[in-house]
C-alpha positions as CSV (number, residue, x, y, z in Angstrom):
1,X,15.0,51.0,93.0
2,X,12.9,48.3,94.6
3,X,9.7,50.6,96.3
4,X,6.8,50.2,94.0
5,X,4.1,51.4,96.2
6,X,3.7,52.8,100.0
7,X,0.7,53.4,101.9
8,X,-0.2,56.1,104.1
9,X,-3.3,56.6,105.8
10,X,-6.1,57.2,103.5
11,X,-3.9,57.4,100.5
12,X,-2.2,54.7,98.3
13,X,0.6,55.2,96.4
14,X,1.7,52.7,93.1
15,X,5.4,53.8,91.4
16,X,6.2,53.2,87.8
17,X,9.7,54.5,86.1
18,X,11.6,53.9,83.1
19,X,14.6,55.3,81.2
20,X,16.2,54.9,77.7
21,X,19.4,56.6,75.8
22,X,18.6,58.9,72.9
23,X,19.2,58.0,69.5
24,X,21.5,60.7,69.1
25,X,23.6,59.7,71.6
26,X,23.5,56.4,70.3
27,X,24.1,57.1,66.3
28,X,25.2,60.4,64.4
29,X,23.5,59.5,61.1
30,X,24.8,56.0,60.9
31,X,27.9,56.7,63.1
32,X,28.3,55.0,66.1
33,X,28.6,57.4,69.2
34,X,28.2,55.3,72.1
35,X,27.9,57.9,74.8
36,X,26.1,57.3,78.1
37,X,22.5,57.6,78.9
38,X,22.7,61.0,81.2
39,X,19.5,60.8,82.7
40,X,19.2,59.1,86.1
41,X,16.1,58.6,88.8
42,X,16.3,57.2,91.9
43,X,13.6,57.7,94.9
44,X,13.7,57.3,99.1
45,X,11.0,57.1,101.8
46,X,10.9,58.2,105.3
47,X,8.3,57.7,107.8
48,X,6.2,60.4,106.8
49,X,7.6,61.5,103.2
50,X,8.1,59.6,100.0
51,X,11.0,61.1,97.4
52,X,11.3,60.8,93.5
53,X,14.1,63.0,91.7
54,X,14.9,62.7,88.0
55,X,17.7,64.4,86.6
56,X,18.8,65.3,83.8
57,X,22.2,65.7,82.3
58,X,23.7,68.6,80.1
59,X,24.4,67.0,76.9
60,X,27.3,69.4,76.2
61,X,28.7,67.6,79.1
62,X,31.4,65.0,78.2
63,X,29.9,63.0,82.0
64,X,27.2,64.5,82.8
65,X,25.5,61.5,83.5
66,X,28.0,61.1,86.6
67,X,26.5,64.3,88.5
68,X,23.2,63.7,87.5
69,X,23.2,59.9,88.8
70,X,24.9,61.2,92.3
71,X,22.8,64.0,92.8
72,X,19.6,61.8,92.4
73,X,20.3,59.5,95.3
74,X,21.9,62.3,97.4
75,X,19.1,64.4,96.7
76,X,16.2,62.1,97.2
77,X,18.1,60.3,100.5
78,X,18.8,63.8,101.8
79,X,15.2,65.4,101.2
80,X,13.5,62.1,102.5
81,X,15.4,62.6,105.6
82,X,15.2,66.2,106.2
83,X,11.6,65.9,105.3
84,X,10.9,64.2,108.7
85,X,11.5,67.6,110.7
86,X,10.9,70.0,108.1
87,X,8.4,71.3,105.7
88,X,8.9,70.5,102.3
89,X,10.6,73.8,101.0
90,X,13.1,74.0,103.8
91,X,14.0,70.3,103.3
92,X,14.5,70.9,99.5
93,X,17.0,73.9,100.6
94,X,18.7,72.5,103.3
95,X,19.5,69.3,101.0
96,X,20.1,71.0,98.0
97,X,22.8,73.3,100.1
98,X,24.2,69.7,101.8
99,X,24.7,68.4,98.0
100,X,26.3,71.6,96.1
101,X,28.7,71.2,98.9
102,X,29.5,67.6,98.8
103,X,29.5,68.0,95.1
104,X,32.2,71.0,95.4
105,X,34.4,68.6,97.6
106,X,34.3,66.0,95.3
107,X,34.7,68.1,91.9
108,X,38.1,70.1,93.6
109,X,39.4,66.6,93.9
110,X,38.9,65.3,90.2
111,X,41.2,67.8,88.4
112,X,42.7,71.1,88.2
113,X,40.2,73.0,87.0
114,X,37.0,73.2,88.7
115,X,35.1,75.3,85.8
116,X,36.1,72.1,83.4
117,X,35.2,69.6,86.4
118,X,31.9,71.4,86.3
119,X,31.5,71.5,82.7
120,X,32.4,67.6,82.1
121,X,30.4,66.4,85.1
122,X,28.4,68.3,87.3
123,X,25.7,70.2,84.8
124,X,21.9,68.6,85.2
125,X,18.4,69.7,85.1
126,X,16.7,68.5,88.7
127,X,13.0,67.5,89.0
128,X,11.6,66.3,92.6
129,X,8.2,65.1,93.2
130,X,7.6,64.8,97.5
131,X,4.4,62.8,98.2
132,X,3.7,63.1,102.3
133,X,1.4,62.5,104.7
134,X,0.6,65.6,107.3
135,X,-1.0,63.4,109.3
136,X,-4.6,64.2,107.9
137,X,-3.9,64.6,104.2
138,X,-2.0,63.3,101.4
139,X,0.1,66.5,99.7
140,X,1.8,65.7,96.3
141,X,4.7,69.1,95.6
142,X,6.8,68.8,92.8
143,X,10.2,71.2,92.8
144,X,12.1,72.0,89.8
145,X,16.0,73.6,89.1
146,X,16.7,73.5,84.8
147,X,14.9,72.5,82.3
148,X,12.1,69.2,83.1
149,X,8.8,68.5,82.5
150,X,6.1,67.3,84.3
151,X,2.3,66.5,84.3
152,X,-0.8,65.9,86.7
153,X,-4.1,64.5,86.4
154,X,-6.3,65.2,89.2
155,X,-10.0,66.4,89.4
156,X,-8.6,69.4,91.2
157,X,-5.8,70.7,88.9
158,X,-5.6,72.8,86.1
159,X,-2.8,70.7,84.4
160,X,-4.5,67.9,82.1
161,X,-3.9,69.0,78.8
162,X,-0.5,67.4,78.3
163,X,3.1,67.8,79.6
164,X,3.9,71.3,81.5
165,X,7.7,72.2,80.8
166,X,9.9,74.6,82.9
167,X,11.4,78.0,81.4
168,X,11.9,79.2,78.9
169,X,15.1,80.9,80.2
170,X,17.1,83.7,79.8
171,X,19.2,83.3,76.7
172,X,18.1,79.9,76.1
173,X,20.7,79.5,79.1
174,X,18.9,76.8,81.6
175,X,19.8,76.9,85.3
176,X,21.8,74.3,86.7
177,X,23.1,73.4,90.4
178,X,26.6,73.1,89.3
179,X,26.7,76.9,88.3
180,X,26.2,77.9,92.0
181,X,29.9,75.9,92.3
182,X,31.8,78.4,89.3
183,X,30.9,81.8,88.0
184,X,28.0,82.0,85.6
185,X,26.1,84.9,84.4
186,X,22.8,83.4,85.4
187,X,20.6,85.5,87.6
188,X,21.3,83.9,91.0
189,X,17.6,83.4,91.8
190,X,17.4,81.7,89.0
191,X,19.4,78.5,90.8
192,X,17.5,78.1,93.6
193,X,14.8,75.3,93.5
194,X,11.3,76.7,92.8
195,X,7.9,75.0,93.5
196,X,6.1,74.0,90.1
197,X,2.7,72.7,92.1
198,X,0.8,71.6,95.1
199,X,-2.0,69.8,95.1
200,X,-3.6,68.1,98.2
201,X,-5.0,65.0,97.3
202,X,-8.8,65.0,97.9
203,X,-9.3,61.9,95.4
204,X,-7.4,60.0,92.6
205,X,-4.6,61.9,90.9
206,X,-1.6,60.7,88.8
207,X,1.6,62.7,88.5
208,X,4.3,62.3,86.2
209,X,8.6,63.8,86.5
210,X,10.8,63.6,83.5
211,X,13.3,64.3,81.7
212,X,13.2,67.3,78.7
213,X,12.9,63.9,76.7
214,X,9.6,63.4,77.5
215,X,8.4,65.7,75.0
216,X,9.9,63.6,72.2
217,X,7.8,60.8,73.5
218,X,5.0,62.9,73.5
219,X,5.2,64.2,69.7
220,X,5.7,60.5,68.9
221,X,2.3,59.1,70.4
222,X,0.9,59.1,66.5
223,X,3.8,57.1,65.2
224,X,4.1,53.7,65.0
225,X,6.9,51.8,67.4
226,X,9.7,50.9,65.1
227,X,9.2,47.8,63.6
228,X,5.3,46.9,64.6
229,X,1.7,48.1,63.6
230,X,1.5,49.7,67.0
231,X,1.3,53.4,67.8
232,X,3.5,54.5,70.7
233,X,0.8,56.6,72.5
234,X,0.9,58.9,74.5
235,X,2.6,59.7,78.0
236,X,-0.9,58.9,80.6
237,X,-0.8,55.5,79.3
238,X,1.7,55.1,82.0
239,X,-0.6,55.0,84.4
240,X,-2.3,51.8,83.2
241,X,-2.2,49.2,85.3
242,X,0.0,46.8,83.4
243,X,3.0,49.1,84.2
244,X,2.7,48.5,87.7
245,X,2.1,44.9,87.6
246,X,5.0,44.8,85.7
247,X,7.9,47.3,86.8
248,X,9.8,46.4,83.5
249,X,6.9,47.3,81.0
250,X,8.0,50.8,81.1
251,X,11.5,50.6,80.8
252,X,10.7,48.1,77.7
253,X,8.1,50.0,75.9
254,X,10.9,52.5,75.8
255,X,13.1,50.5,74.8
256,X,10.9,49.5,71.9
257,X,10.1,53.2,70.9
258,X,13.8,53.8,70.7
259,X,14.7,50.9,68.7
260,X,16.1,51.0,65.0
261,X,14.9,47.9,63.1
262,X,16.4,47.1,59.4
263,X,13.8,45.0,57.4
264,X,13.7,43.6,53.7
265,X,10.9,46.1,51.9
266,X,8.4,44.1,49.7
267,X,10.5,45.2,47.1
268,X,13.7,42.9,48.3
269,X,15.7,46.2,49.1
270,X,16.7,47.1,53.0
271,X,14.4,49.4,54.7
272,X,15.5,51.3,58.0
273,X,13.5,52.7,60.7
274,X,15.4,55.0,63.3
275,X,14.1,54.9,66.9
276,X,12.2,57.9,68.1
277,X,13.4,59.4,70.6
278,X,16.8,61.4,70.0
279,X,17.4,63.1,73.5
280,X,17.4,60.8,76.5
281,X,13.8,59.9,77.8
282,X,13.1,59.3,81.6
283,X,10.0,60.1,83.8
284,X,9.0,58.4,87.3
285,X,4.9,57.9,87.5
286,X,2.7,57.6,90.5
287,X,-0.7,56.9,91.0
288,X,-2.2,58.5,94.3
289,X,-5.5,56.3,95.3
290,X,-7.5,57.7,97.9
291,X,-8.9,54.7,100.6
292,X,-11.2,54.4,103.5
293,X,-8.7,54.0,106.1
294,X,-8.2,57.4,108.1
């Protein structure tokens, strides 16, 4: 992804993202595992709309990281389009409709069995933040299907006390778009996309999209980063301004976070320290600046 800020009228808007695999898709204990980062973000403008979507892939999926990287491009492509002639709802249904059925095409094709197809490659949480310009106002909506977190910062929202997660669900049993493709006990409601917030912006605000991964970055703002005398911090330092004069200083802090480092103690003897984060950690960040221009 190469946008890293658009302008509308009155409203400026700066992008920051980063992602990193978990530590316990890397290592089991000192195993390796080598599975895939199943996280994936990707983002899309139109003329009057700008798109983020994170997903987030089952990790009982063998591949999951193969529905969740497709469905973020169709899904923010689609939306971004749709969003030109429709309001936001209608273009988050219409595209999420479009996608479970390309999807279906595509999984009938891979195999035999589509439940399994499902299963190994099609399960993922969706977050999707829609930033557009009514042609008087800035309006920041966020949309949610599984289980994601998100946060804003705005002078007008109720939301600045930390990260704001989706559920908890039935059973422990989070909805996913690839259930409306095989039978699932789910409530069907339940796998529609539902609004998580609106918020017209009437001066600064930051919003942040992430992964359920997140919240391990979060608990680990007190530690220090494997390897330094530096804490991590916490998650609204990603709205500082070094991360989007430099669109790799997220992806590398995470990085850093996430590292394990093998040292020689003071007493000659091996000392390991495991990287932080064990689930899969990606969020996408933007900073909504309010200008004189009408």
């Amino acid at each position: 992804m190469d946008i890293t800020q658009i302008e509308f009228p009155g409203v400026i808007v700066d992008f920051a993202h980063g992602s990193v695999i978990g530590r316990d898709h890397l290592y089991c204990g000192r195993v390796l595992v080598g599975r895939n980062n199943q996280d994936a973000v990707y983002c899309a403008r139109s003329s009057n709309a700008f798109v983020a979507v994170v997903c987030d892939g089952c990790s009982g999926g063998e591949h999951s990281e193969v529905g969740a990287t497709l469905a973020a491009r169709l899904l923010a492509v689609t939306i971004a389009d749709y969003a030109e002639t429709m309001p936001d709802a209608l273009a988050v249904k219409r595209a999420s409709e479009w996608v479970e059925a390309e999807i279906r095409i595509l999984a009938n094709r891979l195999g035999d069995s589509l439940s399994q197809t499902v299963q190994d490659h099609f399960l993922f949480a969706t977050m999707i933040l829609i930033i557009r310009h009514d042609g008087s106002d800035a309006w920041a909506k966020m949309f949610s299907l599984g289980d994601c977190v998100w946060a804003v910062d705005t002078p007008y929202s109720l939301f600045k006390s930390g990260l704001m997660t989706t559920g908890p669900y039935p059973g422990n049993a989070p909805p996913y778009l690839g259930y409306k493709l095989v039978g699932s006990s789910i409530d069907p409601k339940l796998l529609d996309f539902a609004p998580s917030f609106c918020v017209k912006v009437r001066a600064d605000a930051n919003v942040i999209i992430g992964s359920d991964g997140l919240m391990d970055f979060e608990s680990a703002s007190k530690e220090l980063i494997p390897g330094t005398k530096k804490r991590v911090g916490s998650i609204w330092q990603f709205f500082d301004d070094r991360y989007y004069t430099n669109p790799q200083a997220a992806n590398r802090l995470l990085h850093r976070v996430n590292t394990t480092v093998t040292r020689v103690g003071e007493d000659g003897r091996l000392c390991r320290t495991s990287g932080l984060l064990p689930d899969d950690t990606t969020f996408f960040a933007a900073r909504l600046r309010k200008t004189d221009a009408k």
